[in-house]
C-alpha positions, 0 to 999 in steps of 0.5 A: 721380270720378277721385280717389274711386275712386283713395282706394277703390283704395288703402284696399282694398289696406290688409288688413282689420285695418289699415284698421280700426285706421286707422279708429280712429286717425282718429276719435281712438278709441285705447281702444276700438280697442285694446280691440276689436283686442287680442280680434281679435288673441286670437281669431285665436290661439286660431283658430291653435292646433289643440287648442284649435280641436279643443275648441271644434269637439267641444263640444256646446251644452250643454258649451258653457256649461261650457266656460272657452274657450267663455266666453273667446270669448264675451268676446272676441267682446263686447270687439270689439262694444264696440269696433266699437259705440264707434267708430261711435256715440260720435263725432257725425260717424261716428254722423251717417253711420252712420245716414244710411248704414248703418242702413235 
């Protein structure tokens, strides 16, 4: 028990992303991961710009249909699903656990 809880002790103190990124090297997902991780990435960008964070903030629902940024996010947000959906359902290992564990 030892040795689980020292492997979950490190793994935590790796930041989230990283892990991430770890997660889709050790499941040879390199494409999907650097699909899901480069829209990551592009979001938090657009997070760090103020005027644009201002844009997004001021819209109402109906301008957001309209709005390129908001479409833009709504692709970012699609890349990352498509991403995170391909690391856990294309491998038969990975898909095996998900279900046993992570599906109710």
């Amino acid at each position: 028990m030892t040795a689980l809880l020292d492997y979950l002790d490190e793994r935590m103190s790796v930041p989230p992303a990283d892990r991430l990124a770890d997660a889709f090297v050790d499941r040879g997902a390199l494409d999907p991961g650097v699909r899901a991780l480069d829209a990551y990435d592009e979001f938090l960008a657009v997070l760090d710009d103020r005027a644009k964070r201002r844009e997004l903030s001021d819209l109402g629902v109906e301008e957001a249909t309209e709005s390129p940024l908001f479409a833009r996010i709504a692709e970012l947000g699609k890349a990352f699903e498509a991403g995170l959906l391909a690391l856990l359902f294309d491998d038969p290992e990975l898909r095996r656990w998900v279900r046993e564990y992570l599906v109710f």
